[in-house]
N, C-alpha and C positions, 0 to 999 in steps of 0.2 A: 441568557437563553439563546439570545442571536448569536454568541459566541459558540456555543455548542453546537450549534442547529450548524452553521459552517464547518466546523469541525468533523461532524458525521457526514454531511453532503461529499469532504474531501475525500473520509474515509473512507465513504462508500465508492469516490472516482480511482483512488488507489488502489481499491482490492480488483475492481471492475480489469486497471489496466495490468495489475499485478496476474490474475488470472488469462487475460490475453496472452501477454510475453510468454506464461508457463505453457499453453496451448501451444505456442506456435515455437517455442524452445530460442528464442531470441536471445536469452542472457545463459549462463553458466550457471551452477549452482551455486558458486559462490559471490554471484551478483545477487542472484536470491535471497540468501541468508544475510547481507549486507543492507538489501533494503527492508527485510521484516525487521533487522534490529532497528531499523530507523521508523518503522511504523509504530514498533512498540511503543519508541519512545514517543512519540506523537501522539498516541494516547494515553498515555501515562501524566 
């Protein structure tokens, strides 16, 4: 459960900064799709 409960808190700090960089156009689009494949797999 503890392990989980960390795991959502990251997720939710990931998306948090993933949504920032998009707002402010800081990475590429293929920086983008680079680290959703690395979320996916963090949740998977």
């Amino acid at each position: 459960m503890n392990k989980f409960m960390t795991s959502m808190i990251a997720f939710g700090a990931g998306i948090a900064a993933y949504n920032l960089v998009q707002r402010n156009n800081l990475m590429s689009a293929r920086n983008m799709k680079k680290i959703q494949k690395n979320i996916k797999r963090a949740i998977t």
